[in-house]
C-alpha positions in Angstrom: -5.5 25.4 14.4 -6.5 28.4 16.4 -7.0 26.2 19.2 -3.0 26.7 19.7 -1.5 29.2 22.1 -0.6 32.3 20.0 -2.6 31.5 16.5 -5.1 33.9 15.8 -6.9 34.5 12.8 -4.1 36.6 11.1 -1.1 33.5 12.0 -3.5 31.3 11.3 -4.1 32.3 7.6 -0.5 32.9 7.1 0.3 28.6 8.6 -2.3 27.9 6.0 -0.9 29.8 2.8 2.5 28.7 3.7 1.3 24.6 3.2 1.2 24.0 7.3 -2.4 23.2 7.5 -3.2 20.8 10.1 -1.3 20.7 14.0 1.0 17.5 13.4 2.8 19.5 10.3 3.3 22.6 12.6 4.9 20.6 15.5 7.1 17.9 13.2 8.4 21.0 10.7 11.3 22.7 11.7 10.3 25.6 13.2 13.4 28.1 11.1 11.7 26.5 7.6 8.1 27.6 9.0 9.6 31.4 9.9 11.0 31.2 6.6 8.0 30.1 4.5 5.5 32.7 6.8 7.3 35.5 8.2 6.6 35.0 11.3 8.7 35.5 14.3 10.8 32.3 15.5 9.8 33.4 19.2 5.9 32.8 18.0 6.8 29.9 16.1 8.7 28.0 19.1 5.1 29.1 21.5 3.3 27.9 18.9 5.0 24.4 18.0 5.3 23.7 22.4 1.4 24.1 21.9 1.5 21.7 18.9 3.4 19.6 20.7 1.6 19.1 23.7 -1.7 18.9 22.1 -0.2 15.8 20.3 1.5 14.9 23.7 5.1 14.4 21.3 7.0 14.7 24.5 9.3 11.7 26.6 6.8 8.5 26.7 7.5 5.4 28.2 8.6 2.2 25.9 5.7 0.8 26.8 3.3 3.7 25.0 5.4 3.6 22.2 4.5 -0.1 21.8 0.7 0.6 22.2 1.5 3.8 19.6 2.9 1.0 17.5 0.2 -0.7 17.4 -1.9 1.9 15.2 1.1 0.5 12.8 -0.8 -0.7 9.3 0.8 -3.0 7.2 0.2 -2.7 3.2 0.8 -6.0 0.8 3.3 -6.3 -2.3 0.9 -8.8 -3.5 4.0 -11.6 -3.1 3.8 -13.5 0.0 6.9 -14.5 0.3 8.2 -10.6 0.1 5.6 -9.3 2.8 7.0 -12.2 5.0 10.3 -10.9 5.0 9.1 -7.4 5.6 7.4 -8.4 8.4 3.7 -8.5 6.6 4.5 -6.1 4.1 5.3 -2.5 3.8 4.4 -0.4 6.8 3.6 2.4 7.8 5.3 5.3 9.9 8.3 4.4 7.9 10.3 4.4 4.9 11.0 1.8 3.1 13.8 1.7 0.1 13.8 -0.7 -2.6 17.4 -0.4 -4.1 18.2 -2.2 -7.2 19.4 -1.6 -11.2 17.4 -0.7 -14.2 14.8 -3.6 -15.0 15.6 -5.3 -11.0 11.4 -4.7 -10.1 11.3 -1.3 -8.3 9.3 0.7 -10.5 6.0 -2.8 -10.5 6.4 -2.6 -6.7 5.7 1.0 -6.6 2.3 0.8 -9.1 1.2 -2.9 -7.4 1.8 -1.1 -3.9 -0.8 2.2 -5.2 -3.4 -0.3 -6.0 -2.7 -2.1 -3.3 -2.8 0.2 -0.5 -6.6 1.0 -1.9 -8.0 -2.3 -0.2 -9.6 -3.3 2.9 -7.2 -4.0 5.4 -8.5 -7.6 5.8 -6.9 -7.7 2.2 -3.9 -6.1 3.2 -4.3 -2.6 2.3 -4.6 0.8 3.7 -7.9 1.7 2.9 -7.0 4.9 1.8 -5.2 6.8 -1.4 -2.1 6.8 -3.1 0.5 9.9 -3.8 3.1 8.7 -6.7 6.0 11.2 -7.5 7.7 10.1 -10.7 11.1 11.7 -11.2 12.0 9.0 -13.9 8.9 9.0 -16.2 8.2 5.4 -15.7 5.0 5.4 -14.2 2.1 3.8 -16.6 -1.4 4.2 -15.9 -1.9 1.3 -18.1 -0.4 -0.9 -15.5 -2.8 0.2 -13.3 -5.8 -0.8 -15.2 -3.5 -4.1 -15.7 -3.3 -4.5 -11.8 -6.7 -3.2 -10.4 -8.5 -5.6 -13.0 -6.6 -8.7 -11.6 -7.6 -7.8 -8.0 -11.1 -7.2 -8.7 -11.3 -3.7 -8.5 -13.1 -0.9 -10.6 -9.6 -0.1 -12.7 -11.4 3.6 -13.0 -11.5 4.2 -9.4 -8.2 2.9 -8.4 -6.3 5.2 -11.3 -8.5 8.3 -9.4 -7.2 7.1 -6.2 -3.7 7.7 -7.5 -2.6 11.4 -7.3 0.6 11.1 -9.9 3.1 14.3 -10.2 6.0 14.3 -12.6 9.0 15.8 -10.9 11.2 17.5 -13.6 14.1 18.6 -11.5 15.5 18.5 -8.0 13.9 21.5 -6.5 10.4 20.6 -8.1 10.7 17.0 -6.5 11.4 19.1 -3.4 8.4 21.4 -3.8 6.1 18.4 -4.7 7.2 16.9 -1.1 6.3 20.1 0.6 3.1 20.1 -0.4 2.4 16.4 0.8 2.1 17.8 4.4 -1.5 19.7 2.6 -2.3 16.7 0.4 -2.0 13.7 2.5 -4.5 14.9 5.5 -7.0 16.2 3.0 -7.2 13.1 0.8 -6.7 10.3 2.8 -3.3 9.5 1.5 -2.1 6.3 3.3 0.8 5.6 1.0 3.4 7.9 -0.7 5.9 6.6 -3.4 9.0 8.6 -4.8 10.2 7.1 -7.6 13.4 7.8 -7.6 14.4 9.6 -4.7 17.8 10.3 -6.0 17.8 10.3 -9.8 17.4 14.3 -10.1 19.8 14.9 -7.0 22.7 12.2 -8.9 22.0 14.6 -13.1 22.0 18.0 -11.3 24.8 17.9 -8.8 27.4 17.0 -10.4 31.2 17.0 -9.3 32.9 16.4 -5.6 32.4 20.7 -4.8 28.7 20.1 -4.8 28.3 16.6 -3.5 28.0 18.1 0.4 25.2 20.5 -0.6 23.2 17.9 -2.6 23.7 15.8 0.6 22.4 18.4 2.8 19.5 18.5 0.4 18.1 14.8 -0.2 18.6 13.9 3.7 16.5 17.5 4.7 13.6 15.7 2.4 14.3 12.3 3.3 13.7 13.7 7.2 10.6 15.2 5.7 9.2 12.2 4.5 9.8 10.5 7.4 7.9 13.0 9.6 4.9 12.9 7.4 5.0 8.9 7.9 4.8 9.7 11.4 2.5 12.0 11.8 -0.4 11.0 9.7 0.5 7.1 9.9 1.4 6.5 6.5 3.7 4.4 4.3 6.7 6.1 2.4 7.9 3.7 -0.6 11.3 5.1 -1.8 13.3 4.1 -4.9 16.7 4.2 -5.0 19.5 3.5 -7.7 23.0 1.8 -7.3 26.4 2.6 -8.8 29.4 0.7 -9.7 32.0 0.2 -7.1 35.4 -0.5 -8.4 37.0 -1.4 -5.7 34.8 -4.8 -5.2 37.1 -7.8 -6.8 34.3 -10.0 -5.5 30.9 -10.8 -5.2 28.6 -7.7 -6.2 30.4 -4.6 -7.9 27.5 -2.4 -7.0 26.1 -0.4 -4.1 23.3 2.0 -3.2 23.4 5.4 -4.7 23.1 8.4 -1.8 26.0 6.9 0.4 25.2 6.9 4.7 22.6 9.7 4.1 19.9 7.4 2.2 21.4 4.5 4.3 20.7 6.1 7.5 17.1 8.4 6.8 15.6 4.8 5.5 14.3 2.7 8.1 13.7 -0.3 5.7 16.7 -0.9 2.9 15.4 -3.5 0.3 18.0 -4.7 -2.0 16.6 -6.5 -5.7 18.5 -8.1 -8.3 17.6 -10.2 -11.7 17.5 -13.9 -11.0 17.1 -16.7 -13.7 13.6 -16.9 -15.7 11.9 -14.2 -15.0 12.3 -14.3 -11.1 13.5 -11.6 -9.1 15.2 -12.0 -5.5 14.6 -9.6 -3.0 16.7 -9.6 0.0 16.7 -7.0 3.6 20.0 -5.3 3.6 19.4 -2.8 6.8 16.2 -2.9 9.0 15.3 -1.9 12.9 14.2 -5.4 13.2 14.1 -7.1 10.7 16.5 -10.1 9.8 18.0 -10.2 6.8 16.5 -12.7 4.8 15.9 -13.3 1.2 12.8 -14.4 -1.1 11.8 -15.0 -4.7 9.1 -12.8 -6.7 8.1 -12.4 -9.9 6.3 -9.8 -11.7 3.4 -10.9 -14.2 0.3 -9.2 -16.1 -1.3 -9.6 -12.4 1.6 -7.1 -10.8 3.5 -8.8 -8.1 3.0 -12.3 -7.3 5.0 -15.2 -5.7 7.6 -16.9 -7.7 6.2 -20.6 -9.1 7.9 -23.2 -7.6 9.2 -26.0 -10.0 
């Protein structure tokens, strides 16, 4: 860090108190939050991030170095084959990816087969690194872990100590949590981060029309956040999200995705899951960069995720 124009010791130690301890955090983070957070002067801040930023060369590029950028791009597996073929190969990273559905539809098993998951070799699909889950809900189970791990072969003690869980018991502790990811994720080789759900604190706490703008302000300044730590330690960001009833809808589906254009638009991936017959669930792309919108079948078993059986 003190190889930056304008950091010396004294800046340096106050970056690293305030959370912003590697470069890419410096130049992603808004530099008014980091004058805020360190009492430093914006003047510094904007030298300092222009050093950041050219250090990490995060200045005009051609398409084409974007595509070779791309290309660092890892790909983690749901464990359903038929669901990482419609996301392309499965979920990836430097990007977040939504899974929007009701109580019971199969977003909460994604999440825990997708922390396992991401622990593998990337010949089996995985990240080869650790998983951050932020519970907001209470749902997570480490017995499902154990469940999971065990039925892809791995030690089910060392993939529940790759799993850094925090239970998020408001809005503004969710939002603290996420702040320290920018600290967590470089030093413990986090390659996947899951909030579960993204919006469930934000939908109890703000309640009424007068506050919906500032509770919108809030969950798209953390959605941005999540999406620049994506980017700039090439991870995957797994968000869940809720639906609500929409009365206005005489046909087909009555609900919609909690969180309105702000969740639609900060999520590069939108994955829409519903209840089928038997046991299967149907997940289907509803918004995507690039990819079609397609659907598939999966169901969720003692082994986590797996393809639906075909009769």
């Amino acid at each position: 860090m003190e190889t930056l124009d304008g950091v010396g010791p004294t800046i340096a130690s106050k970056l690293r108190a305030a959370g912003f301890t590697t470069i890419e955090a410096i130049a992603v983070t808004p530099p008014m939050e980091i004058a805020e957070k360190t009492s430093i002067g914006l003047n510094t801040i904007l030298k300092i991030q222009e050093s950041a930023r050219k250090m990490l060369s995060a200045d005009f590029k051609t398409a084409l170095e974007y595509y070779e950028q791309r290309k660092n791009m890892r790909r983690c597996t749901t464990g359903s084959k038929k669901l990482d073929e419609i996301l392309g190969g499965g979920v990836e990273t430097q990007a977040i990816t939504e899974f929007i559905g009701e109580y019971g539809s199969g977003k909460t098993q994604i999440c825990m087969m997708l922390s396992v998951t991401a622990q593998l070799p990337y010949e089996r699909g995985g990240l080869e690194g650790r998983a951050v889950f932020i519970d907001t809900e209470g749902t997570f189970m480490p017995e499902r872990i154990y469940q999971i791990a065990s039925s892809l072969g791995i030690d089910p003690h060392e993939a529940a100590s790759n799993i850094l869980v925090a239970r998020a018991y408001n809005s503004s502790h969710q939002c603290l949590l996420i702040d320290k990811l920018f600290t967590i994720c470089p030093e413990n080789n986090v390659k996947l981060v899951v909030v579960d759900s993204m919006i469930s604190h934000f939908r109890g706490e703000y309640i009424g029309r007068e506050t919906l703008s500032e509770r919108q302000q809030k969950l798209n300044q953390y959605l941005h956040k999540l999406l620049r730590l994506a980017e700039a330690y090439n991870l995957a960001v797994v968000i869940t999200n809720q639906v609500q009833a929409n009365p206005a809808a005489f046909f087909g589906d009555p609900t919609r995705p909690a969180g309105g254009h702000i969740m639609a638009h900060a999520c590069t991936h939108r994955v829409y899951l519903r209840k089928g017959n038997k046991g299967i669930r149907i997940a289907r792309i509803i918004d995507s960069p690039y990819l079609p919108e397609r659907e598939c079948c999966f169901m969720i078993t003692e082994k986590g995720i797996t393809d639906a059986e075909e009769e």
